[in-house]
C-alpha positions as CSV (number, residue, x, y, z in Angstrom):
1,X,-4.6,-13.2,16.6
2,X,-7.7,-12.2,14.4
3,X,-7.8,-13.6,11.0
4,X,-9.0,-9.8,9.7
5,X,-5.5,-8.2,10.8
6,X,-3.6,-8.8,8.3
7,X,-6.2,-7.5,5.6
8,X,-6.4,-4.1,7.5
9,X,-4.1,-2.6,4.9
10,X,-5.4,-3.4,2.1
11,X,-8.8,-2.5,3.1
12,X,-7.1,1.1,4.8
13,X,-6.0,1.3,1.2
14,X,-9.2,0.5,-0.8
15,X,-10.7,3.1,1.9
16,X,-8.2,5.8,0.7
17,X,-8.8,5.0,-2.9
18,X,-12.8,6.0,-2.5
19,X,-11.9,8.8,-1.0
20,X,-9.8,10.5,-3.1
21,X,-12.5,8.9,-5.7
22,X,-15.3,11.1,-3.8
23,X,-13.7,14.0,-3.7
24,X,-12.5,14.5,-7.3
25,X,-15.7,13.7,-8.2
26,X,-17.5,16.1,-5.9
27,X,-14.4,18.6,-7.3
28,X,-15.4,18.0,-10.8
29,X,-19.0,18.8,-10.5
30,X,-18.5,22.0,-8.4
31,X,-16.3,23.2,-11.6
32,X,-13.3,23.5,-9.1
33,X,-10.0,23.5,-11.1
34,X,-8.3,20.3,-10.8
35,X,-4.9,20.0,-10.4
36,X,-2.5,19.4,-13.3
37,X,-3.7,15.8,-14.4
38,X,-0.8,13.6,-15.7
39,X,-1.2,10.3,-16.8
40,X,0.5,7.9,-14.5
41,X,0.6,8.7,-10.6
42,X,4.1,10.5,-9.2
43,X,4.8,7.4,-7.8
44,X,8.7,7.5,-7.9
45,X,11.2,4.7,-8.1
46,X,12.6,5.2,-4.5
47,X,8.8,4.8,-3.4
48,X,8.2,1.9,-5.0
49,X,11.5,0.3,-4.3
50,X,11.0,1.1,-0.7
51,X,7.5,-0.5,-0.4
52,X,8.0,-3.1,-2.2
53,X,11.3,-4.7,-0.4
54,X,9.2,-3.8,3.0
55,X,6.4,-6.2,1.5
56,X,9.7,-8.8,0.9
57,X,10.9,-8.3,4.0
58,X,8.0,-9.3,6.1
59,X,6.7,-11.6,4.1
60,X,10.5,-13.2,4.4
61,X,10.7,-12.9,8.0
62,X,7.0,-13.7,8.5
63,X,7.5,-17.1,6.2
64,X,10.4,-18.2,8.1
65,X,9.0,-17.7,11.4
66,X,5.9,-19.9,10.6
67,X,7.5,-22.5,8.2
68,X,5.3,-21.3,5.3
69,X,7.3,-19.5,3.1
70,X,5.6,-19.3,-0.4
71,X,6.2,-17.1,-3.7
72,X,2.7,-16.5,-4.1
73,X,2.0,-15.1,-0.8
74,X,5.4,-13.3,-1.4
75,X,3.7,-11.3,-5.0
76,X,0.0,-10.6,-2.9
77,X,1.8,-9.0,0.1
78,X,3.8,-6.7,-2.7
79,X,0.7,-5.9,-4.8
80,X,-0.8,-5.1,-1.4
81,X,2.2,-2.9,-0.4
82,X,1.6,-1.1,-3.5
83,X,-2.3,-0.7,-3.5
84,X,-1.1,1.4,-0.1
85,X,1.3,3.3,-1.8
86,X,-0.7,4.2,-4.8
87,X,-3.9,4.7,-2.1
88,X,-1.6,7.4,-0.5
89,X,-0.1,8.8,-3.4
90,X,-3.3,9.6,-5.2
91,X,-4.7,10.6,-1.5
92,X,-2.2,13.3,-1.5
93,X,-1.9,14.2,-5.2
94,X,2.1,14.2,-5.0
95,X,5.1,12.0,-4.4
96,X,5.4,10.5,-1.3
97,X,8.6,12.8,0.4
98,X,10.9,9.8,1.8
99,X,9.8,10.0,5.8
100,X,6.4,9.3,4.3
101,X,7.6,6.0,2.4
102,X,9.8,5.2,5.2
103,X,6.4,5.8,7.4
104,X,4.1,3.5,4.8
105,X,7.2,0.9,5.1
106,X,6.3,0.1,8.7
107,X,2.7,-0.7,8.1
108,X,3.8,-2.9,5.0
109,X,6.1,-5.0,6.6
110,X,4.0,-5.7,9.7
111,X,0.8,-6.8,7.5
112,X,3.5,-8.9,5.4
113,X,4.3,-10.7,8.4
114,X,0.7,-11.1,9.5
115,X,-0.3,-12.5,6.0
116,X,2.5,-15.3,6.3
117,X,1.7,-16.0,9.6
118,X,-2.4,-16.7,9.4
119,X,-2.2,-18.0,5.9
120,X,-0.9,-21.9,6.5
C-alpha cells in the first residue's frame, strides 16, 4: 500500500477547511449577509463521540493487526478524526445530522487503521 493513504483524510480535511475559508471570505467582501456567527462550531456531543471512538476503533483494530499498538498514534488518528469532523461541520455551516456522522465514521476508522498499519 502507498505510504500517502492514510494521510488522505486529513489532507481531504485541510482541503474542506480552505474552502469554506474562500468562500466566507469571498461572502464577506461581496457584503452578503453571513449567517448567524456563534462562537464555537455546532459540533455536538453525539458527533464528536461518534468520530472520536471510530478514530479508537481503527486505530485499535489497526494496532493489533500490525503488532504496533501505540497511544500516541492512538491521540493523532483522533485529532485527525476530528479535523474531519470540524472540516465538514464548518463546510456545511450546521450539525452534522447522525447519517452524516455515521457516514464520516467510515472514512475515520479506515484511515485509523491505515495510520497503524504503515507507521511501524
Amino acid at each position: 500500500m502507498p505510504t500517502f493513504v492514510p494521510v488522505l483524510l486529513p489532507a481531504l480535511s485541510a482541503v474542506l477547511m480552505a474552502v469554506a475559508g474562500i468562500r466566507d471570505q469571498t461572502a464577506r467582501k461581496r457584503g452578503t449577509p453571513m449567517p448567524e456567527q456563534r462562537g464555537l462550531l455546532p459540533l455536538g456531543w453525539v458527533a464528536v463521540g461518534v468520530t472520536v471512538l471510530a478514530a479508537l476503533v481503527g486505530s485499535v483494530v489497526g494496532g493489533l493487526a500490525e503488532d504496533n499498538l501505540r497511544p500516541v498514534l492512538l491521540l493523532i488518528n483522533a485529532v485527525w478524526g476530528m479535523l474531519a469532523l470540524v472540516a465538514l461541520t464548518r463546510l456545511l455551516r450546521r450539525t452534522l445530522r447522525t447519517a452524516e456522522v455515521l457516514a464520516l465514521a467510515v472514512p475515520v476508522t479506515v484511515s485509523a487503521f491505515l495510520v497503524m498499519g504503515v507507521a511501524r
